[in-house]
C-alpha positions as CSV (number, residue, x, y, z in Angstrom):
1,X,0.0,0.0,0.0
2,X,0.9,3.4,-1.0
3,X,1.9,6.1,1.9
4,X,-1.0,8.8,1.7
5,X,0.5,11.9,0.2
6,X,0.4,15.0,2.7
7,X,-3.1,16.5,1.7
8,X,-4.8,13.1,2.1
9,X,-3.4,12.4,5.4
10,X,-3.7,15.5,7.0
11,X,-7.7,15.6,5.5
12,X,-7.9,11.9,7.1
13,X,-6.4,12.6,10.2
14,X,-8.1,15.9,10.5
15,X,-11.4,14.0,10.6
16,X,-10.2,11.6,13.4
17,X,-8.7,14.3,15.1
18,X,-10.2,17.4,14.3
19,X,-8.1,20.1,13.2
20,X,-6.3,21.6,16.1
21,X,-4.6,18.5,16.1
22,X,-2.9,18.4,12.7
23,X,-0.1,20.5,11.8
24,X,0.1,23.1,8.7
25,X,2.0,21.5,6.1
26,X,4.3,24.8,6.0
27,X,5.3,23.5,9.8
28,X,6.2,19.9,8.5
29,X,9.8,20.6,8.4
30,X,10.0,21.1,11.9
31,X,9.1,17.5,12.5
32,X,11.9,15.9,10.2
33,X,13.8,12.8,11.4
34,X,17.1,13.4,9.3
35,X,16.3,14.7,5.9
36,X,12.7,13.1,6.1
37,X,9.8,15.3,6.1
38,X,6.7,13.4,7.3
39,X,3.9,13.5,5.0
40,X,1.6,14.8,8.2
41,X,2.0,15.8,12.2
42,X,-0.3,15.4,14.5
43,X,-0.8,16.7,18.2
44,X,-3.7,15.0,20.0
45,X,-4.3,15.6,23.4
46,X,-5.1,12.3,25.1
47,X,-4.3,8.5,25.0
48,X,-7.8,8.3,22.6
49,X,-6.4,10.6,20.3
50,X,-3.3,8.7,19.9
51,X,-4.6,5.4,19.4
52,X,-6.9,6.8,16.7
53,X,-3.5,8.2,15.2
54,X,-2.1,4.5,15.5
55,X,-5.4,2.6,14.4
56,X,-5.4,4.7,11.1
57,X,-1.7,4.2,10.7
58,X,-2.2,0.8,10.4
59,X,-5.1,0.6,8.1
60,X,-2.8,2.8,5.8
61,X,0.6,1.0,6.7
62,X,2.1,4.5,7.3
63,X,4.8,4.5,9.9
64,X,4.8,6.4,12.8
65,X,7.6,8.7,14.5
66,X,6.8,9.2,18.2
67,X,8.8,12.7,19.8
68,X,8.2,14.4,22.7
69,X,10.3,17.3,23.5
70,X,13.0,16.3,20.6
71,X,15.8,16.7,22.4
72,X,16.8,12.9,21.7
73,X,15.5,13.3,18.0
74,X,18.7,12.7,16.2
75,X,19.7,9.4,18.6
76,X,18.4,6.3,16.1
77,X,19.4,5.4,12.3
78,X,17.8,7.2,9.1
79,X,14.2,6.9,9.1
80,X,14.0,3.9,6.1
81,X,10.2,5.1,5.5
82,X,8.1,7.8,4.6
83,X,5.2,8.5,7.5
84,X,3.6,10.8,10.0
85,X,5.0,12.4,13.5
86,X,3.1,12.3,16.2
87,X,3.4,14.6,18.8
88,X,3.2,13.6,22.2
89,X,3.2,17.2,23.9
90,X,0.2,17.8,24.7
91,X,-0.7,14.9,26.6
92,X,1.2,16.7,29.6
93,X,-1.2,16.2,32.3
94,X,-0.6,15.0,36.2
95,X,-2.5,12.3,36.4
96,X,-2.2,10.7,39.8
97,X,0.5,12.2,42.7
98,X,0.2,10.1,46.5
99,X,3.0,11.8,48.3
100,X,1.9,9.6,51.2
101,X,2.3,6.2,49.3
102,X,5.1,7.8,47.2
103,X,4.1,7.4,43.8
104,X,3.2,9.9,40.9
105,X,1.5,9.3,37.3
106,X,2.4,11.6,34.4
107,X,1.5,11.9,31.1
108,X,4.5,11.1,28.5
109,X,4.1,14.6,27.3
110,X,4.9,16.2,31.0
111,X,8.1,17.8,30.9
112,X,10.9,18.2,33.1
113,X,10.3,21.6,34.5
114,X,6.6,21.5,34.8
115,X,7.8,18.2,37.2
116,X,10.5,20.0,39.1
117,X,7.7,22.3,40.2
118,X,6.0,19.5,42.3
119,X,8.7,17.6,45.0
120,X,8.6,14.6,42.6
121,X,11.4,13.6,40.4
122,X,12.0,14.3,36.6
123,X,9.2,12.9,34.1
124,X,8.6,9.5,31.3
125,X,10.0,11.2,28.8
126,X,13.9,9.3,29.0
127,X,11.8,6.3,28.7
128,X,11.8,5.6,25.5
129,X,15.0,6.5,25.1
130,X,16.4,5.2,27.6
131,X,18.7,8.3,29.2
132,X,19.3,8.8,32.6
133,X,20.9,11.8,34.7
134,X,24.2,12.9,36.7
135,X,22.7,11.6,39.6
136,X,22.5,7.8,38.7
137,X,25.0,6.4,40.4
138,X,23.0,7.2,43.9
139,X,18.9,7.2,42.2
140,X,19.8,4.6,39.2
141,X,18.3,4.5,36.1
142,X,14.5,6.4,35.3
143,X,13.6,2.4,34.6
144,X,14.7,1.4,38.0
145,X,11.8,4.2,39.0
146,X,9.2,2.9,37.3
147,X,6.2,0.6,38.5
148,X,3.9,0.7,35.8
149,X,3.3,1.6,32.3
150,X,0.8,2.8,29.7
151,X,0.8,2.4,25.6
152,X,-0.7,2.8,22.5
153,X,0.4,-0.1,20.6
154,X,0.4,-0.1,16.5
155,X,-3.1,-1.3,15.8
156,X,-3.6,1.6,18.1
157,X,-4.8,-1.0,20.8
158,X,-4.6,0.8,24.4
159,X,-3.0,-1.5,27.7
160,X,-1.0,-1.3,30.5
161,X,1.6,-2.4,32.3
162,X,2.7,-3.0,35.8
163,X,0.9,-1.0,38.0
164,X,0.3,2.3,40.7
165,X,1.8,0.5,43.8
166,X,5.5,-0.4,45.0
167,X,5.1,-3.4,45.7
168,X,3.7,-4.7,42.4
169,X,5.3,-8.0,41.1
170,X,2.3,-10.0,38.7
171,X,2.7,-11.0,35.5
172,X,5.4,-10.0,32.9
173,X,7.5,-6.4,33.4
174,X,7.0,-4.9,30.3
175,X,8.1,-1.9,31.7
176,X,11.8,-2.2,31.7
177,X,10.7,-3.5,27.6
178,X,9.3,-0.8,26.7
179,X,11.7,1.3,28.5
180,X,14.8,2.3,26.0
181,X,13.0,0.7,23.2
182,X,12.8,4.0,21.3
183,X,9.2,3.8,20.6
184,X,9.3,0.8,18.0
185,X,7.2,-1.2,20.1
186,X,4.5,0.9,21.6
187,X,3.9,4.6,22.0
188,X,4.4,5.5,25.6
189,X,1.5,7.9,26.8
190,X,1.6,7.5,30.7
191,X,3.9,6.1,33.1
192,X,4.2,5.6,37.0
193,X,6.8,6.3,39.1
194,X,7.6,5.6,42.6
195,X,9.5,8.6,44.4
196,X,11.4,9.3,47.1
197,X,11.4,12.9,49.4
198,X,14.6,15.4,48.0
199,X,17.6,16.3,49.8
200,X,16.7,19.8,52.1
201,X,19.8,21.2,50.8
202,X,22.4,20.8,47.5
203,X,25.8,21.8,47.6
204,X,29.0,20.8,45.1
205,X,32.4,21.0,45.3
206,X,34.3,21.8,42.0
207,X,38.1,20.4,42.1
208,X,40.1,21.4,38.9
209,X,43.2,18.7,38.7
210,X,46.4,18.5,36.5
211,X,46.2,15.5,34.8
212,X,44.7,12.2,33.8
213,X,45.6,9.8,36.4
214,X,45.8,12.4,39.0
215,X,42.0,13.3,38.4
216,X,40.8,9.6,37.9
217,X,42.7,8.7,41.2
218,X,41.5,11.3,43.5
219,X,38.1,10.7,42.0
220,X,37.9,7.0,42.3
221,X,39.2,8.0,46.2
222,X,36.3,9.9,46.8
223,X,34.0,7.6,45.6
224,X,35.3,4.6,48.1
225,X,34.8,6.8,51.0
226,X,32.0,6.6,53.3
227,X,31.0,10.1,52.5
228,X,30.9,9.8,48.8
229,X,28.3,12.5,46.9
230,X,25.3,11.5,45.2
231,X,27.2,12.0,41.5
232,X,30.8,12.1,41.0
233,X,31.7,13.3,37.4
234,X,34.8,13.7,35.3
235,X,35.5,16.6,32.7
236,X,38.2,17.6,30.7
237,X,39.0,21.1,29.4
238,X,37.1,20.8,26.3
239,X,33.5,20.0,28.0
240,X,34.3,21.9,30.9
241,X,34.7,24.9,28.8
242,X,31.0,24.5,27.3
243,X,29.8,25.0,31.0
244,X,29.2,28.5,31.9
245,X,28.2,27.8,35.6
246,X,32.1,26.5,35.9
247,X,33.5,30.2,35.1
248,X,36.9,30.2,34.4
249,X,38.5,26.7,34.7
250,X,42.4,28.1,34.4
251,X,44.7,26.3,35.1
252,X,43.0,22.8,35.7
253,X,43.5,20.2,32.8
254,X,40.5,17.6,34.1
255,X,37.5,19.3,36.3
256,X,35.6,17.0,39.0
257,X,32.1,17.5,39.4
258,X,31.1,16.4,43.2
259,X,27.4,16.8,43.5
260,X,26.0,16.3,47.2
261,X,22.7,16.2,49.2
262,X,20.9,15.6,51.9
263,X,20.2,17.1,55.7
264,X,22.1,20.5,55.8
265,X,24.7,19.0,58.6
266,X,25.1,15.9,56.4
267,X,26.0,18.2,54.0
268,X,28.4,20.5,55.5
269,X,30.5,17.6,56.8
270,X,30.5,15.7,53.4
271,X,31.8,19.3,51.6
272,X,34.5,19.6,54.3
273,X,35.6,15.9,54.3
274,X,35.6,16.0,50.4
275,X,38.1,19.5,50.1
276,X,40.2,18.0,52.8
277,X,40.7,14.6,50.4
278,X,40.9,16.6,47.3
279,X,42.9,19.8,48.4
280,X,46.3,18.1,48.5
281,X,46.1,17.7,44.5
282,X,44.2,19.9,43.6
283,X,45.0,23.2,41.5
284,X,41.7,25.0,42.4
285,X,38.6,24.2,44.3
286,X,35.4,25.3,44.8
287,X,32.4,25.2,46.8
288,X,29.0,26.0,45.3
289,X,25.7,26.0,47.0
290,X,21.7,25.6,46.5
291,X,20.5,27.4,43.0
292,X,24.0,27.2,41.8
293,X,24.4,23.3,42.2
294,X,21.1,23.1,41.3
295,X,21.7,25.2,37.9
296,X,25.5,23.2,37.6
297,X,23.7,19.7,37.6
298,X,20.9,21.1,35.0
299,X,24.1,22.2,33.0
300,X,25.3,19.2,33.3
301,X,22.3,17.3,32.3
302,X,21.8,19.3,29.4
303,X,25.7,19.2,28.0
304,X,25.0,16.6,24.9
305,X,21.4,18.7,24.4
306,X,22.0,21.9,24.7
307,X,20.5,23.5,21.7
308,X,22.5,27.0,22.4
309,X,25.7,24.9,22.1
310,X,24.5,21.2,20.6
311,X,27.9,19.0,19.5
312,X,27.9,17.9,16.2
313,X,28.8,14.7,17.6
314,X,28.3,13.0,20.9
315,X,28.9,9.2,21.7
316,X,27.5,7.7,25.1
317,X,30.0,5.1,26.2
318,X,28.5,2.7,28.6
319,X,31.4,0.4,30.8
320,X,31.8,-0.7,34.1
321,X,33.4,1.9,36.9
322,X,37.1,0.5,36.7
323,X,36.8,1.3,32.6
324,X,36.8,5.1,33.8
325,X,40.2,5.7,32.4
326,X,39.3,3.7,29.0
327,X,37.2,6.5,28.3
328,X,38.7,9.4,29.5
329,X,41.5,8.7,27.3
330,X,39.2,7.7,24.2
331,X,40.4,10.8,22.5
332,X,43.8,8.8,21.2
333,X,42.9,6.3,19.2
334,X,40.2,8.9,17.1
335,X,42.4,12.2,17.2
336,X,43.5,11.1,13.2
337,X,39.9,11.5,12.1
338,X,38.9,14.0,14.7
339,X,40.5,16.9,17.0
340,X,39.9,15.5,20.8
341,X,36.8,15.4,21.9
342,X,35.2,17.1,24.7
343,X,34.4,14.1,27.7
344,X,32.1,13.8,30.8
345,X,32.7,10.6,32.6
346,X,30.5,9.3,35.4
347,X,33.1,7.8,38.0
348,X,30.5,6.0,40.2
349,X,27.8,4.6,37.7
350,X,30.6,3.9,34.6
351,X,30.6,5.5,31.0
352,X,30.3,9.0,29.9
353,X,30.1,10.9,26.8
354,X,32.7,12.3,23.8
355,X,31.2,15.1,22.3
356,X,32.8,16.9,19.6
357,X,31.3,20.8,18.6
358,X,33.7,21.3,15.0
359,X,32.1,21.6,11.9
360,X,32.3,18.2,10.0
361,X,31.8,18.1,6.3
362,X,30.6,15.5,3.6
363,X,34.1,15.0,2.5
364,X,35.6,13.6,5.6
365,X,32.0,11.7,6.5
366,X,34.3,8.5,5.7
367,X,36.8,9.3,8.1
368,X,34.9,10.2,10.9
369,X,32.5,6.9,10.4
370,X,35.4,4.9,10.6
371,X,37.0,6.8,13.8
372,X,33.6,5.9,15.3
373,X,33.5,2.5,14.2
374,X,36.8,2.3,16.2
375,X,35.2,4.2,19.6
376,X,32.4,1.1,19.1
377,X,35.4,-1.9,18.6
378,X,36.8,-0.3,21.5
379,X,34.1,-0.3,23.9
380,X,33.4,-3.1,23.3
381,X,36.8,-4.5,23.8
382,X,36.9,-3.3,26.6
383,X,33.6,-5.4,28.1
384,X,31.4,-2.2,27.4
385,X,29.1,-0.8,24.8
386,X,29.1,2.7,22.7
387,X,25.8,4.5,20.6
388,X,26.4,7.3,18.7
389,X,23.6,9.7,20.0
390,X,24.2,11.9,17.5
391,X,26.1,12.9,13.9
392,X,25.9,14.7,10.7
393,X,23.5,12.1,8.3
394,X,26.5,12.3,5.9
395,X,28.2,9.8,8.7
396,X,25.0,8.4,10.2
397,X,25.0,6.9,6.5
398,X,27.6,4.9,6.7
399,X,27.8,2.8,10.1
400,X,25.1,1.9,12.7
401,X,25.1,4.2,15.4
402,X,24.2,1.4,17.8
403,X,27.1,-0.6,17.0
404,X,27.9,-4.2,16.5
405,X,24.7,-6.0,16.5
406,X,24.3,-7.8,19.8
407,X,23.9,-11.6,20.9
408,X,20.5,-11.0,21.6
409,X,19.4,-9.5,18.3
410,X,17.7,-13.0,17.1
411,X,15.1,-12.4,20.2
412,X,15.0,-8.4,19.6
413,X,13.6,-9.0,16.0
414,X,11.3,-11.9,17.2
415,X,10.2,-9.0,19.8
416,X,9.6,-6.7,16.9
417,X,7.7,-8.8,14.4
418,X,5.6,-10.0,17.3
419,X,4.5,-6.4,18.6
420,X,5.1,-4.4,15.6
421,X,4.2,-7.0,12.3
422,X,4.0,-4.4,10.1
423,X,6.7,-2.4,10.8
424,X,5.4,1.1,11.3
425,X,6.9,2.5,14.5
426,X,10.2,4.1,13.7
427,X,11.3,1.7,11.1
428,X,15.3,1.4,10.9
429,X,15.9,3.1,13.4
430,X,16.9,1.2,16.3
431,X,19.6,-1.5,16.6
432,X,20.0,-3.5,13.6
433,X,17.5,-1.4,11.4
434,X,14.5,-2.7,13.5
């Protein structure tokens, strides 16, 4: 069957939807996955509304791109077939919030800052993609979070998952396989987290070092301690420079992030037990408190996103604590193809990013597939994993941002063809060209 051109889906969805919830075709761009333009983009504003997108999708074996905010809209392969965006945004709604039993239910749609008004934690939308903060080497992964799940799968049938209680352990947990699936399984439009009350007061202690192994040491020493912060990260000059909150970061080669919380006397010991470790080796410290760790660890957060100062290219390496060095010295093996990249390493949970902000043309797209070819051998190598989260399509083109396909890929497509048969949710995209 033929994809609907744009006037005939947007008239057909129009009617399903009513009006408000289609897009002007002047606005399509805006919705692009690569170089595709979908053929419509739609906004409804409730689960109903997106199974009616999903049921008529499937009559017209149209594939679907589920977004939400878009920051993670480049992370996937080209898009392999022409379809329709749906816009999860305005299905931003509280649902359900029991501080007493300590759970919440949000709409997919709910962003960030609208949570972080409420004492609850951040919202679905890593989910589908399956991103986490600086904070999870204390919190863990949004996954680790969440108790129960809602979806709009392709025949736009609605069910659930899990459910809006801790202690909740019947049937199969579909929630951690929906959970970095990147929406080729089902649409996430509702999700259940349990929470847990915030730290009374923030604080974070800013160490600049000389050095690799000087830095990775006094790190890793911190994080054995009995007073270790809630997120411990590594970052050399490069990504250090691309935070504004650091100021000036003369004459340090490596800055250590030390993020802490918690009762404001548990806090002042940890921040003077911390500079007392650290002071010895390091070349300039700092000591930052409330708003401005708060606006550091948003900075932070935001790095690989940031669409003031977005890399062209940023690679999440995932590995084990000890393979902290690996990665802070990834920038050797590439700096042929590419200058060195800018790194954020998590000391406590493993992996980090390399993110690169130079202007990278078609004529070296070769090269620099090949450079990240090598960052994937390597990682894995190494016992770990790497995925490109984002490049110029000129490279996307020529390697699988996921990497080598991985032992479990015969179940993955059995997964695929049994909850997606016809192949509509963000075709190609994920690992393999699922």
């Amino acid at each position: 069957m033929t994809t609907p051109t744009v006037s005939t889906a947007s008239a057909q969805l129009a009617d399903l939807l009513g009006p408000d919830a289609v897009v002007a075709a002047n606005q399509l761009r805006q919705y692009g996955i690569g170089t595709l333009t979908p053929v419509a983009a739609v906004r409804p504003i409730d689960r109903g509304g997106v199974a009616s997108a999903m049921a008529w999708a499937n009559r017209t074996n149209t594939a679907v791109y589920p977004s939400g905010g878009r920051t993670q809209i480049d992370l996937g392969n080209p898009a392999t077939k022409p379809g329709i965006a749906l816009d999860l945004t305005r299905l931003n709604h509280l649902v359900d919030f029991q501080p007493a039993d300590l759970t919440i239910t949000a709409e997919a749609g709910m962003t960030i800052e609208q949570l972080q008004s409420l004492p609850v934690p951040p919202s679905a939308a890593p989910l589908a993609t399956g991103t986490s903060g600086p904070l999870r080497s204390t919190y863990g992964l949004p996954r680790d979070w969440l108790i129960g799940i809602s979806v709009v799968d392709p025949r736009g049938v609605q069910t659930n998952a899990g459910g809006k209680v801790v202690k909740n352990v019947t049937g199969y947990d579909l929630n951690r396989l929906y959970t970095g699936s990147l929406g080729t399984l089902a649409v996430i439009t509702e999700a259940t987290f349990k929470i847990a009350p915030a730290p009374a007061e923030w604080s974070a202690i800013v160490g600049g070092f000389s050095g690799l192994d000087t830095t990775a040491t006094a790190c890793q020493n911190l994080q054995a301690q009995h007073f270790a912060p809630l997120g411990l990260h590594i970052l050399n000059r490069s990504a250090a420079q691309r935070l504004a909150a650091l100021g000036d970061i003369e004459p340090a080669d490596y800055i250590a992030i030390a993020i802490i919380g918690g009762r404001p006397s548990s806090v002042q010991r940890r921040q003077k037990e911390t500079v007392a470790l650290w002071k010895d080796n390091a070349v300039l410290m700092r000591n930052l408190k409330g708003d401005e760790t708060v606006a550091l660890t948003a900075a932070l957060t935001d790095l690989p996103a940031n669409p003031d100062a977005r890399p062209t290219i940023s690679v999440r390496v995932n590995s084990q604590p000890a393979g902290l060095r690996d990665i802070l010295g990834m920038e050797l093996p590439v700096a042929t193809a590419l200058p060195p990249p800018g790194v954020v390493a998590d000391v406590g949970f493993g992996g980090g990013r390399l993110l690169w902000w130079n202007d990278c043309s078609d004529t070296n797209a070769q090269a620099i597939a090949e450079a990240l070819q090598g960052i994937h051998a390597a990682a894995v190598a190494s016992g770990g994993s790497a995925v490109v989260e984002r490049c110029p399509i000129s490279v996307k083109r020529r390697l699988d941002v996921w990497g080598p396909l991985p032992s479990s890929m015969t179940v993955m497509r059995r997964l695929k063809a049994q909850f997606d048969p016809a192949g509509i949710l963000n075709p190609g995209r994920f690992i393999g060209g699922l």
